[in-house]
C-alpha positions in Angstrom: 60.4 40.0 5.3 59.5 39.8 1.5 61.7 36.2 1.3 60.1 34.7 4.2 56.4 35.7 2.8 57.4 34.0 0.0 58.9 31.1 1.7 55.3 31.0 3.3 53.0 31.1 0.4 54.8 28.3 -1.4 54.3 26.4 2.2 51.0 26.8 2.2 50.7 26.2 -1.3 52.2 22.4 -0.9 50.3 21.8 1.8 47.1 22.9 0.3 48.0 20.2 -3.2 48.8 17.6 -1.1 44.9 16.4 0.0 44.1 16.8 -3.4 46.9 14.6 -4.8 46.8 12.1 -1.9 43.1 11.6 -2.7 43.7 11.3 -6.5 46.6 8.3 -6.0 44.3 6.8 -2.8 41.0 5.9 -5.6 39.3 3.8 -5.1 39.6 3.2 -1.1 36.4 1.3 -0.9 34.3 -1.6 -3.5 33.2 0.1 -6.8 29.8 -0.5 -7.8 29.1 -1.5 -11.1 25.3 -1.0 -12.5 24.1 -3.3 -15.2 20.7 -1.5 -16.5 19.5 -5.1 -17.3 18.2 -8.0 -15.5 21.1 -10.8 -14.8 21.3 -13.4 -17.6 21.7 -11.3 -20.6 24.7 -10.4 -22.5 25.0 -6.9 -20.4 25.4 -9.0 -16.9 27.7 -11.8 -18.7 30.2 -9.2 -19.8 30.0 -7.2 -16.5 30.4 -9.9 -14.5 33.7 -11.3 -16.2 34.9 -8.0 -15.8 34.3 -7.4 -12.4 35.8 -10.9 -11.1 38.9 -10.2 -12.0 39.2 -6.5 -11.9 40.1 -6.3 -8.4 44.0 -6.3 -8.6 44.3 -4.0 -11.4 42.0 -1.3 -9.6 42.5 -1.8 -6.1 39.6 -2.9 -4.9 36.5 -4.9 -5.5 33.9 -4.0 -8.2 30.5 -5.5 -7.3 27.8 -5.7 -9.7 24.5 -3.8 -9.0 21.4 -4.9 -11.1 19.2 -1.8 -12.3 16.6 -3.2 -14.7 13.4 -1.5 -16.1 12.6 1.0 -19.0 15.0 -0.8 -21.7 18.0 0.2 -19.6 17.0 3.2 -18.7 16.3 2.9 -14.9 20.2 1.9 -14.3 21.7 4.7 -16.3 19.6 7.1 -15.0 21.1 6.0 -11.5 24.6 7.0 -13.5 23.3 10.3 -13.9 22.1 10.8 -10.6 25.1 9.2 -9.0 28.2 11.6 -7.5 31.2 12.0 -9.9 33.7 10.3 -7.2 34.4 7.2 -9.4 32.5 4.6 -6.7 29.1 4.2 -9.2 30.1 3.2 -12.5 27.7 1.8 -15.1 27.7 -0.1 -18.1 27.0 1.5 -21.6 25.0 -0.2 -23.8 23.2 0.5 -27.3 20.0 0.5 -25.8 20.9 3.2 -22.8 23.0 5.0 -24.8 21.3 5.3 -28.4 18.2 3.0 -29.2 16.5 3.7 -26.0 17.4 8.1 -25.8 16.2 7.8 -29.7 12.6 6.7 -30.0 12.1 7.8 -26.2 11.9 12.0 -26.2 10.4 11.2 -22.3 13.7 9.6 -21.0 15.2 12.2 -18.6 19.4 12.2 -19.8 20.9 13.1 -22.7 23.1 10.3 -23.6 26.0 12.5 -25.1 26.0 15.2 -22.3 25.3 13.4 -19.1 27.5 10.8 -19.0 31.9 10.2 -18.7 32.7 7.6 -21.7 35.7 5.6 -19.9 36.0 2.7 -22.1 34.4 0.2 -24.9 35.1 -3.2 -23.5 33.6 -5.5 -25.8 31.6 -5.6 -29.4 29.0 -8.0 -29.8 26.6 -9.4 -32.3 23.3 -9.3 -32.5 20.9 -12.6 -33.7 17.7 -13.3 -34.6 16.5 -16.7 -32.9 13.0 -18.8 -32.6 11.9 -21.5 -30.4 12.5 -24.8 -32.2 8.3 -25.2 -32.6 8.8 -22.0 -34.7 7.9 -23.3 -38.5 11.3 -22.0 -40.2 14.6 -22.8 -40.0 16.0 -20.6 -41.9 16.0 -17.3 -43.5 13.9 -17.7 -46.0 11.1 -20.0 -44.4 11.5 -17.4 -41.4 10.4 -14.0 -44.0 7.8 -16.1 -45.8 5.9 -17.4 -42.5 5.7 -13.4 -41.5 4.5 -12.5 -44.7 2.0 -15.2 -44.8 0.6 -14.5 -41.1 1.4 -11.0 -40.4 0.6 -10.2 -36.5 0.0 -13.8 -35.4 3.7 -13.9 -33.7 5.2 -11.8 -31.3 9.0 -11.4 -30.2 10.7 -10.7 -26.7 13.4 -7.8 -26.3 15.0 -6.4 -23.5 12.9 -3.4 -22.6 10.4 -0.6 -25.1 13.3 1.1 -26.8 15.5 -1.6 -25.9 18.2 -2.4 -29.2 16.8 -5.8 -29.9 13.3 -3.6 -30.0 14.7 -0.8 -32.2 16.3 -3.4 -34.4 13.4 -5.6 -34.9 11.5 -2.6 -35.4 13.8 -1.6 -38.3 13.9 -5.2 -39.1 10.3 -5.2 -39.5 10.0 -1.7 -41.2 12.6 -3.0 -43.8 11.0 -6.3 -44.4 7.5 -5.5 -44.5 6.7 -7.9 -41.9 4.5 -7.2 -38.5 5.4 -9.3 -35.4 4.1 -7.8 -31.8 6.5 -6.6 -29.3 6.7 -8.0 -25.8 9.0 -6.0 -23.7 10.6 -7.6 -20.6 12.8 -5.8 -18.1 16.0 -7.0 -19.5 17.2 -9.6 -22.1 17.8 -12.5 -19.6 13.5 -13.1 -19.2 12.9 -12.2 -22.4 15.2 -14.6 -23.2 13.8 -17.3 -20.4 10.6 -17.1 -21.8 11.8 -17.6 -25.5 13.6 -20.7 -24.5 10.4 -21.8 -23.1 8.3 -21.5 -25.7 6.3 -18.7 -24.1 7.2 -16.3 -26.7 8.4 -17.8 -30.4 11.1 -15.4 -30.9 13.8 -13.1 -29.8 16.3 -10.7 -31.1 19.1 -11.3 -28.8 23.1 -10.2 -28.0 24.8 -13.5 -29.1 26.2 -14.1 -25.8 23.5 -14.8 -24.2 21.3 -16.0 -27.1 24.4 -18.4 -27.7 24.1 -21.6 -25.2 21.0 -21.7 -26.1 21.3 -22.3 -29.8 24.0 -24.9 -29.7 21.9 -27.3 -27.3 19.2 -26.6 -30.1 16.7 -25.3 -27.5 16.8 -21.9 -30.0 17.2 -21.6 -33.8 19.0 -18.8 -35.1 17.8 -17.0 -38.3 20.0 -14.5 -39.1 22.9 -12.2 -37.5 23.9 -8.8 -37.5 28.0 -8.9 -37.9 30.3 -7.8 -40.5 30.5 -11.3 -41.9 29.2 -14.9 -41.1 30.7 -15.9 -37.8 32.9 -19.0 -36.9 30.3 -20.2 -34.3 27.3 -20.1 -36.8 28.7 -20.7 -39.8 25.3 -21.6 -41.9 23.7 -18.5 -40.3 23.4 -15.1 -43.2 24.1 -12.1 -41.9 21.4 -9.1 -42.4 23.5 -7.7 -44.8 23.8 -11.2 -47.4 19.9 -10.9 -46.7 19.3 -7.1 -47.8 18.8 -5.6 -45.2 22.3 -4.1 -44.5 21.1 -1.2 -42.3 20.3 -3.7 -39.5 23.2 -5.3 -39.4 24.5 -2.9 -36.6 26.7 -5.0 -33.5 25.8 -3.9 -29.9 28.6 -3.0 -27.7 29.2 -2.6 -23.6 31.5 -0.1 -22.4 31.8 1.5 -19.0 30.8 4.8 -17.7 30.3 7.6 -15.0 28.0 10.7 -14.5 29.0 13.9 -15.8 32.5 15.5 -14.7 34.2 12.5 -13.3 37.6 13.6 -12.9 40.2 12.4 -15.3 42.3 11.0 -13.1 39.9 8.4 -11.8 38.4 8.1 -15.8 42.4 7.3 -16.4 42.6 5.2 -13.1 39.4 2.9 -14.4 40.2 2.8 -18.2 43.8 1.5 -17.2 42.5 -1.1 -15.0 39.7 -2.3 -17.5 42.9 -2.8 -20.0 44.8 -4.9 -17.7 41.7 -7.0 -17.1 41.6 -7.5 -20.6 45.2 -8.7 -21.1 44.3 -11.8 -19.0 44.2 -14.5 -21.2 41.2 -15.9 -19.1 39.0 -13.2 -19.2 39.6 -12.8 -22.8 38.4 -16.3 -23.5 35.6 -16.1 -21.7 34.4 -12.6 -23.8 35.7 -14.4 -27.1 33.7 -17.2 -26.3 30.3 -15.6 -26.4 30.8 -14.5 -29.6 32.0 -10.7 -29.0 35.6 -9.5 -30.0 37.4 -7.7 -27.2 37.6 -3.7 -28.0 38.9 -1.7 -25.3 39.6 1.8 -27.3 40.0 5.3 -25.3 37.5 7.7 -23.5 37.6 10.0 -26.4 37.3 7.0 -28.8 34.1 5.6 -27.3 32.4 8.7 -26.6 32.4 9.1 -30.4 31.4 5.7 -30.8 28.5 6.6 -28.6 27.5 9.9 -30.5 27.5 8.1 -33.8 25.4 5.3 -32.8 22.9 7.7 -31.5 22.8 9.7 -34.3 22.2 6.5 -36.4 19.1 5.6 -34.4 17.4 9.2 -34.3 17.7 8.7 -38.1 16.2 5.1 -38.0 13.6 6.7 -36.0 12.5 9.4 -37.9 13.0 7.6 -41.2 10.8 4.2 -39.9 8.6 6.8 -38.1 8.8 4.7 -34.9 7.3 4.7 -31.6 6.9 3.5 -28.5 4.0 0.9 -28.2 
């Protein structure tokens, strides 16, 4: 009798792992949905959708891209938050969800270190300063001096209130002793629409997107955030040859879940991201915007993301910063 208990128990046991470990290999059985927290034309959407094109046989299925602007990012990630931890609504981390916006914003409703699973960095990007071409500068210095001569009489475009090219030309400003008034958009592609078209004078922009632009001369850059002068603006200074190191911060774009995502489908997605990454085509097409091709561990970007935050709760109390 006692054997054939036994005999039972482990039957029952097998049977009972055996949903759970078909389910974990089956992921994804249906289209992933990916959430950009921007508008489409900005750097967020570029990187997300080179991703998501080609993503497809490393995962298993289709990812689509889902669109989620408003609140300098923080409408899409707070559909993240909100979303069940099955792996089928993934997001894309940027500064400006994941630090900038959480910082200067006490009223957003996450926590950016405790309500989200870190799955993987994809790319690194740099950050620019540009102007519309009837801006009276062309460089860095005759940019400063026209602020300091007519302080408040331009204004600049950004992503969103809270956004990163907000936070930064808020430090920017702070830094510089400059004043130029904040028009916030709901993502960087309008913003950036409107700085192409003259509507607002300047922008500071993710170089992919800001990019095009400034080598068909319809934009001017000013001045970079990078570690060091990059090969596709070689004339441009970067914040740091300027003196004003602490801005000279890159953005990055990683992908995420809400809360308690299993690790088998965090594994699953970080794995497929990497493969993605390995094609030479996709890589070309990230390289050519300007960014430089991270894709680091779970544990690796979600300390990424606890540092940057930490950086811009500093820059906010230090600046003594708020929302407009």
């Amino acid at each position: 009798m006692h054997r054939r208990t036994l005999i039972t128990a482990a039957s029952l046991s097998l049977l009972s792992a055996a949903p759970l470990a078909w389910s974990q290999a089956a992921y994804p059985t249906k289209p992933v949905r990916l959430v950009v927290p921007f508008a489409p034309g900005g750097t967020t959407d570029i990187v997300a959708r080179v991703l998501a094109e080609k993503i497809g046989g490393p995962l298993g299925q289709q990812m689509i891209v889902e669109n989620r602007a408003g609140g300098g990012g923080s409408v899409g990630a707070l559909d993240i938050v909100r979303s069940a931890p099955d792996g089928y609504s993934l997001g894309v981390a940027t500064v400006s969800t994941t630090a900038a916006n959480p910082a200067i914003n006490s009223k957003i409703p996450y926590n950016p270190i405790t309500d989200f699973t870190p799955i993987i960095n994809v790319a690194a990007t740099p950050n620019v300063i540009a102007v519309h071409p009837s801006f009276p500068a062309r460089d860095y210095k005759g940019f400063l001096a026209e602020l300091k001569k007519n302080p408040g009489k331009y204004s600049f475009g950004s992503s969103g209130t809270g956004g990163i090219g907000h936070l930064q030309m808020e430090l920017f400003k702070s830094l510089s002793g400059t004043f130029v008034t904040h028009i916030p958009y709901r993502g960087a592609g309008p913003a950036l629409n409107d700085t192409v078209a003259g509507q607002v004078p300047m922008i500071f922009d993710n170089l992919p997107s800001a990019l095009p632009f400034i080598k068909d001369g319809r934009l001017i850059a000013i001045v970079v955030a990078a570690p060091q002068r990059l090969a596709q603006l070689p004339n441009v200074p970067t914040f740091k040859e300027v003196g004003l190191e602490p801005v000279n911060r890159m953005a990055y774009y990683g992908i995420l879940g809400p809360k308690n995502l299993p690790k088998d489908i965090v594994d699953k997605v970080s794995v497929a991201v990497k493969k993605t990454l390995e094609d030479p085509a996709v890589r070309k097409r990230i390289e050519e915007t300007g960014s430089v091709i991270v894709g680091n561990t779970p544990e690796q970007f979600a300390a990424q993301i606890a540092a940057e935050f930490e950086v811009y709760k500093k820059v906010v109390i230090a600046q003594k910063l708020q929302l407009e």
